[in-house]
MIBA-188801 format. One line per 2 residues: number of its first residue (from 1); their letters; for each residue x, y, z of N, C-alpha, C. Coordinates in Angstrom, 2 decimals. Each point is the difference from the previous one (the first is absolute). Example, Ala and Ser with C-alpha at 12.3 -4.5 7.8 and 13.67 -1.06 7.14 Angstrom:
# residues 2
1 = AS = 13.19/-5.69/7.80/-0.89/1.19/0.00/0.90/1.20/0.00; -0.35/1.05/-0.72/0.82/1.19/0.06/-0.77/1.09/0.73
//
This chain:
# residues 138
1 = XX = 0.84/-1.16/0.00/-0.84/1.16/0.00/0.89/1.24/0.00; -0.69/0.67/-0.59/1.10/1.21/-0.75/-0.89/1.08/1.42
3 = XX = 0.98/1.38/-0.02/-0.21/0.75/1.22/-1.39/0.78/-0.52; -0.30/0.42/-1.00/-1.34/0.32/-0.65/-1.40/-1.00/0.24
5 = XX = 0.35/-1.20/-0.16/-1.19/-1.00/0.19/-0.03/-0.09/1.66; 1.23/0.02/0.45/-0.12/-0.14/1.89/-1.36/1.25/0.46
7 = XX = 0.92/1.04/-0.48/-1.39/1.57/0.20/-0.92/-0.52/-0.20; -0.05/-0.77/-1.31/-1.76/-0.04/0.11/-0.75/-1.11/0.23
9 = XX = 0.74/-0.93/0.96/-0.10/-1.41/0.09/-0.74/0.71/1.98; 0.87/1.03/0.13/-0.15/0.10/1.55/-1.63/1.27/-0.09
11 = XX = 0.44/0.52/-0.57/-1.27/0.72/0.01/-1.45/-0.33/-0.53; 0.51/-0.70/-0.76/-1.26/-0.89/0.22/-0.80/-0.77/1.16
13 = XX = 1.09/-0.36/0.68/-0.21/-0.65/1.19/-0.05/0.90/1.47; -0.06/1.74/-0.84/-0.69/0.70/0.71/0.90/0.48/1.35
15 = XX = 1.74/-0.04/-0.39/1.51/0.19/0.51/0.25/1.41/-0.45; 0.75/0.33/0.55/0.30/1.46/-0.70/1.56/-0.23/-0.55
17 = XX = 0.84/-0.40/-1.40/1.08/-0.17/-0.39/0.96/0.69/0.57; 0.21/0.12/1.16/0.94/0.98/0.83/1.16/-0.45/-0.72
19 = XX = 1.51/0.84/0.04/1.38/-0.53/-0.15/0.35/-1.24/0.82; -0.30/-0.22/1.09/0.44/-0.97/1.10/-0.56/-1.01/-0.30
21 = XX = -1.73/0.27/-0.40/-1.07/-1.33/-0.47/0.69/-0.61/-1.08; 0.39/0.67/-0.99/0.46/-0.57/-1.35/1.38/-0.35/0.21
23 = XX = 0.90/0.33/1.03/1.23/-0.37/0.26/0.01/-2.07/0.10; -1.03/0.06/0.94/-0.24/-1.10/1.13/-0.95/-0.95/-1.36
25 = XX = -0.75/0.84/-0.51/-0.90/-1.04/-0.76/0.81/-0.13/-1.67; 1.18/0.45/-0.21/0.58/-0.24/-1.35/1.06/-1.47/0.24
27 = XX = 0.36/-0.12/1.50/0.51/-0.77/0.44/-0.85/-1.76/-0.16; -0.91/0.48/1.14/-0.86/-1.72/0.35/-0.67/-0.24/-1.45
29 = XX = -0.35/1.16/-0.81/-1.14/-0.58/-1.13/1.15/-0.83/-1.02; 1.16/0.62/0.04/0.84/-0.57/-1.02/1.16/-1.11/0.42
31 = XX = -0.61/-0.64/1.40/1.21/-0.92/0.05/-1.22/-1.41/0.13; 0.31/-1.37/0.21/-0.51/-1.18/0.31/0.71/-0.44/1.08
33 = XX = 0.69/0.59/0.78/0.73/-0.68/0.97/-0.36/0.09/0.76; -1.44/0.49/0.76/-0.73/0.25/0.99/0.95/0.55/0.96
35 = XX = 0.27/0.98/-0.12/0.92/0.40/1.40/-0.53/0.28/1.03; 0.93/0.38/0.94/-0.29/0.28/1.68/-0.41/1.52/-0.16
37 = XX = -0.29/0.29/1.23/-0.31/1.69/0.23/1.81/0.74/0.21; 0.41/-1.48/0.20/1.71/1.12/0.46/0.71/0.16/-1.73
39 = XX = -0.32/-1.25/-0.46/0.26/0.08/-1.85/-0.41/0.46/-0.52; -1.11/0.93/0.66/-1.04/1.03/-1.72/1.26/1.17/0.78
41 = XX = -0.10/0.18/1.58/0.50/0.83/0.67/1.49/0.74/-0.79; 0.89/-1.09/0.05/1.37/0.22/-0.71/0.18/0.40/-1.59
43 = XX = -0.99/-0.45/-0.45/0.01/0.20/-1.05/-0.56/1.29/-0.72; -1.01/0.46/0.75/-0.37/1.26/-0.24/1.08/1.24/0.88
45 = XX = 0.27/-0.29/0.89/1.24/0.89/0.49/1.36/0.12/-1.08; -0.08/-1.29/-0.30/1.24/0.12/-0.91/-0.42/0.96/-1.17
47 = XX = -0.92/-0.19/-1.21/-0.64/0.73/-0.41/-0.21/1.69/-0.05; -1.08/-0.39/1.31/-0.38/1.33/0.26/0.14/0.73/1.72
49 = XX = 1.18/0.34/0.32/0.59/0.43/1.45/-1.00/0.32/0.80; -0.37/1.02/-0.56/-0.94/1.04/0.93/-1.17/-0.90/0.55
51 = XX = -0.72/-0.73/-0.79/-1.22/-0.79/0.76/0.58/-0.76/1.45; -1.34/0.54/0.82/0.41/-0.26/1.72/-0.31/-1.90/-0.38
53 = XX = 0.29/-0.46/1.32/-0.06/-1.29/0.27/-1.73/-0.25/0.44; -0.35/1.12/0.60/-1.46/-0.09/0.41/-0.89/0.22/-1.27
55 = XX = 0.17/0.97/-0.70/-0.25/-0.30/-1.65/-0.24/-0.92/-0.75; 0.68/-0.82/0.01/0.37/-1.36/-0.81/-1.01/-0.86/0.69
57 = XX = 0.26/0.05/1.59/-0.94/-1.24/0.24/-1.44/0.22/-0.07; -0.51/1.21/0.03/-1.35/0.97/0.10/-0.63/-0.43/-1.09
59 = XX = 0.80/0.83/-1.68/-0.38/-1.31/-1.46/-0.05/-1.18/0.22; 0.54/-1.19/0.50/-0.27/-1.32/-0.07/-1.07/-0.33/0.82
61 = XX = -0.37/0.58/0.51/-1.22/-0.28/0.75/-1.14/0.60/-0.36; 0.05/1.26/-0.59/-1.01/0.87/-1.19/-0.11/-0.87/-1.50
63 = XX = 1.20/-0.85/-0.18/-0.59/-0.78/-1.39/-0.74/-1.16/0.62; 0.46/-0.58/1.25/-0.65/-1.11/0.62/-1.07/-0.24/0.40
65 = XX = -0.43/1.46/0.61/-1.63/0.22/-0.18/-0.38/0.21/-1.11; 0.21/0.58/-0.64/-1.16/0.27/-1.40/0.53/-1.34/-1.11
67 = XX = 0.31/-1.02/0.30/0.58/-1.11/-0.67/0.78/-0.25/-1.16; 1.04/1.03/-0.04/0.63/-0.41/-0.84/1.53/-0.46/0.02
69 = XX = -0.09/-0.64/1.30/1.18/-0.56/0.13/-1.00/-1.11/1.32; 1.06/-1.11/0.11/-0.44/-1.19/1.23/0.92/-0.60/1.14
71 = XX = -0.43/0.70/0.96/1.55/-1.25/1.06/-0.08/-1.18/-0.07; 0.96/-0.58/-0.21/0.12/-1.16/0.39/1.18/-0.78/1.09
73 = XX = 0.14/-0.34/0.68/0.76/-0.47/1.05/0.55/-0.66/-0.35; 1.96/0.08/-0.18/0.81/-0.83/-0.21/0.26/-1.09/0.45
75 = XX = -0.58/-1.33/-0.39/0.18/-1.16/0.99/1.02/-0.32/0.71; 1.52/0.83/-0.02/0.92/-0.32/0.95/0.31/1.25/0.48
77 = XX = -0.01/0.74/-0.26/0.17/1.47/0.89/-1.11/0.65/0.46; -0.91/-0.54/-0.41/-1.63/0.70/0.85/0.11/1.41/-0.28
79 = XX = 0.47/0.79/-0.76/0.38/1.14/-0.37/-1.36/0.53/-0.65; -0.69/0.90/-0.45/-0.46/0.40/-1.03/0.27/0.16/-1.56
81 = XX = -0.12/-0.63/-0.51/0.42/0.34/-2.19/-1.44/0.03/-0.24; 0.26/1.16/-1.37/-1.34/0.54/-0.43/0.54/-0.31/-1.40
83 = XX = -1.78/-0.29/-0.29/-0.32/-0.71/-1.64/-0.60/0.87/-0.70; 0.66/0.32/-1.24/-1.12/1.00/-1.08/-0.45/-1.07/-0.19
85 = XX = -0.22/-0.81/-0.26/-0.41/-1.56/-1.19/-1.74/0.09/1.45; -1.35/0.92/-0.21/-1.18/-0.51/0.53/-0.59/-0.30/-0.15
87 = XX = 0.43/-0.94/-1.38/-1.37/-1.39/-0.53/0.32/-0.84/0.77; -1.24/-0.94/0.21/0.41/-1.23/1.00/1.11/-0.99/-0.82
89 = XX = 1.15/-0.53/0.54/1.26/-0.65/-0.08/0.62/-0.83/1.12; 0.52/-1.34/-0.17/0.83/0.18/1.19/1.64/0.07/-0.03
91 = XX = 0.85/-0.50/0.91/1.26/0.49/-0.01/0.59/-0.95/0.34; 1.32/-0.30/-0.29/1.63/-1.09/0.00/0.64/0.94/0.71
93 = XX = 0.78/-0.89/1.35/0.54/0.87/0.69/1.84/-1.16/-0.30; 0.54/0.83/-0.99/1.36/-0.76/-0.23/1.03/0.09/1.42
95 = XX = 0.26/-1.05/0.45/0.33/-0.35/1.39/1.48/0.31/-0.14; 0.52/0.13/-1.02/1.40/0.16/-0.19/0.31/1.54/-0.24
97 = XX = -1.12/0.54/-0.98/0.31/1.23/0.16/-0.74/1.30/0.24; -1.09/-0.46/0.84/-0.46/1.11/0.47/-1.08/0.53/-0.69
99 = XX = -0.14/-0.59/-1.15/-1.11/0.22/-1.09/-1.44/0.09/0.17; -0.38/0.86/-0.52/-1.62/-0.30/0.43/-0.35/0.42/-1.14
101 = XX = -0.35/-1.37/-0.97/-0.84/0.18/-1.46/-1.59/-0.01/-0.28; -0.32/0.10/-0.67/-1.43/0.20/-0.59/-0.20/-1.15/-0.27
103 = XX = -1.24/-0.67/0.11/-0.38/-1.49/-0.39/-1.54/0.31/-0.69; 0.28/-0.16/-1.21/-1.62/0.13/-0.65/-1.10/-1.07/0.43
105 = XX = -1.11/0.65/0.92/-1.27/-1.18/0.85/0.18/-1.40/-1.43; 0.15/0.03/-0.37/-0.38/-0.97/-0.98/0.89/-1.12/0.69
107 = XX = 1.23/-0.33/-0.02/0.83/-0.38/0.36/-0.50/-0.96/1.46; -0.83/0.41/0.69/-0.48/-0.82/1.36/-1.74/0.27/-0.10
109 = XX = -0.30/-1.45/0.22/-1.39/-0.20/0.27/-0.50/0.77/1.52; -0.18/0.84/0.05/-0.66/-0.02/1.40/-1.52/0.34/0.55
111 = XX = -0.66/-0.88/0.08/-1.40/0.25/0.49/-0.58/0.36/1.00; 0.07/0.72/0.71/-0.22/0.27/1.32/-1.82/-0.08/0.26
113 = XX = -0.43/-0.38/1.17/-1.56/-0.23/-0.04/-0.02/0.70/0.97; -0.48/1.60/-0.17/-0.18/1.04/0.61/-1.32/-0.25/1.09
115 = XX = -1.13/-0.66/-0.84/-1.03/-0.47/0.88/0.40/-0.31/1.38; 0.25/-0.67/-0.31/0.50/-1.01/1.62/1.30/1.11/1.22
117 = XX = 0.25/1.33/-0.53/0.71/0.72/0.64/-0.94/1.48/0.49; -0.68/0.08/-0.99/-0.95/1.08/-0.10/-0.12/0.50/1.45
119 = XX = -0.73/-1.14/0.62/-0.79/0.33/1.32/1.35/0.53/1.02; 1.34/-0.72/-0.08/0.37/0.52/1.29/0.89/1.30/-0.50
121 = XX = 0.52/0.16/-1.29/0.86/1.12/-0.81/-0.27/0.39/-0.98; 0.33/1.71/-0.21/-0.03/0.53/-0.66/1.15/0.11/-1.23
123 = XX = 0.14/-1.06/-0.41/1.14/-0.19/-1.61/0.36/1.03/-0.65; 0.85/0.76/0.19/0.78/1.40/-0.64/0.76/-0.51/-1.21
125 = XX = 0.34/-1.27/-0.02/1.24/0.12/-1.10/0.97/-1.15/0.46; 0.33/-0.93/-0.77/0.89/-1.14/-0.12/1.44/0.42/-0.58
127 = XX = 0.74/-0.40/0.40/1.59/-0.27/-0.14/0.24/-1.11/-0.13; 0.69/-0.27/-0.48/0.78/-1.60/-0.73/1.51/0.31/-0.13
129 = XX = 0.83/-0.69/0.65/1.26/0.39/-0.13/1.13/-1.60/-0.59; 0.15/-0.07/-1.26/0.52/-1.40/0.40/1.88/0.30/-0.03
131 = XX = -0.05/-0.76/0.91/1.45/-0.16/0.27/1.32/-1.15/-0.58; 0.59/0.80/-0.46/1.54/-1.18/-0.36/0.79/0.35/-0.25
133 = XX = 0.94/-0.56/-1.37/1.31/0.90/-0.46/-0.67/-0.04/-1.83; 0.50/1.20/-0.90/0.11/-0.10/-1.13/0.96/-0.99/-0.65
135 = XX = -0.62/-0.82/-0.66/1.07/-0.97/-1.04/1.19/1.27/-0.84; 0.75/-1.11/0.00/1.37/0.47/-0.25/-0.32/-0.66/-1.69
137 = XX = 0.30/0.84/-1.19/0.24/-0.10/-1.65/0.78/-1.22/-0.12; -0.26/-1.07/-0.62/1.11/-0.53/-0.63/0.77/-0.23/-1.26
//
């Protein structure tokens, strides 16, 4: 996403394209590596100096409400990483390197029978995380 489509990707979504907003959101919209709040953090400092640290985390939580980004909890660091990717998907957590890929739903059957949960919970949203190492090319 080019810095023109970000403007109007956020205002649509009813954001005001601040310098700092578009700093923070030229970053997460254009990477897949789901980063941390301290990795959008560094990276936009590196970037762009002046944006405060309270800044940065203020946007990730302003795209997080209005949904255009998703936490998801690093299965070994319990950390926070945020997902542009907010079609339903699930995720490969590469055990070797830290990876956290995109897995198109297709890929795993999962049926969940909401009926039978209904009564005692309120179902927000499923996570699927599968875990291993990436095959090595031969």
């Amino acid at each position: 996403m080019d810095i023109r489509e970000i403007k109007e990707y956020l205002s649509a979504k009813g954001i005001q394209p601040s310098a700092p907003r578009l700093a923070v959101a030229d970053y997460v919209f254009n990477t897949m590596d789901h980063p941390s709040a301290e990795e959008v953090k560094e990276e936009v400092e590196r970037k762009t100096p002046s944006v405060s640290t309270a800044t940065i985390y203020n946007t990730l939580n302003l795209f997080v409400e209005k949904g255009l980004l998703r936490v998801i909890q690093d299965p070994i660091t319990h950390k926070h990483r945020y997902d542009c990717n907010t079609r339903p998907h699930f995720h490969f957590y590469d055990e070797e390197s830290g990876q956290l890929l995109d897995l198109d739903p297709s890929v795993l059957k999962v049926s969940p029978n909401f009926n039978r949960l209904h009564d005692e919970f309120d179902i927000k949203d499923i996570e699927v995380v599968v875990r291993g190492r990436k095959k090595k090319k031969s």
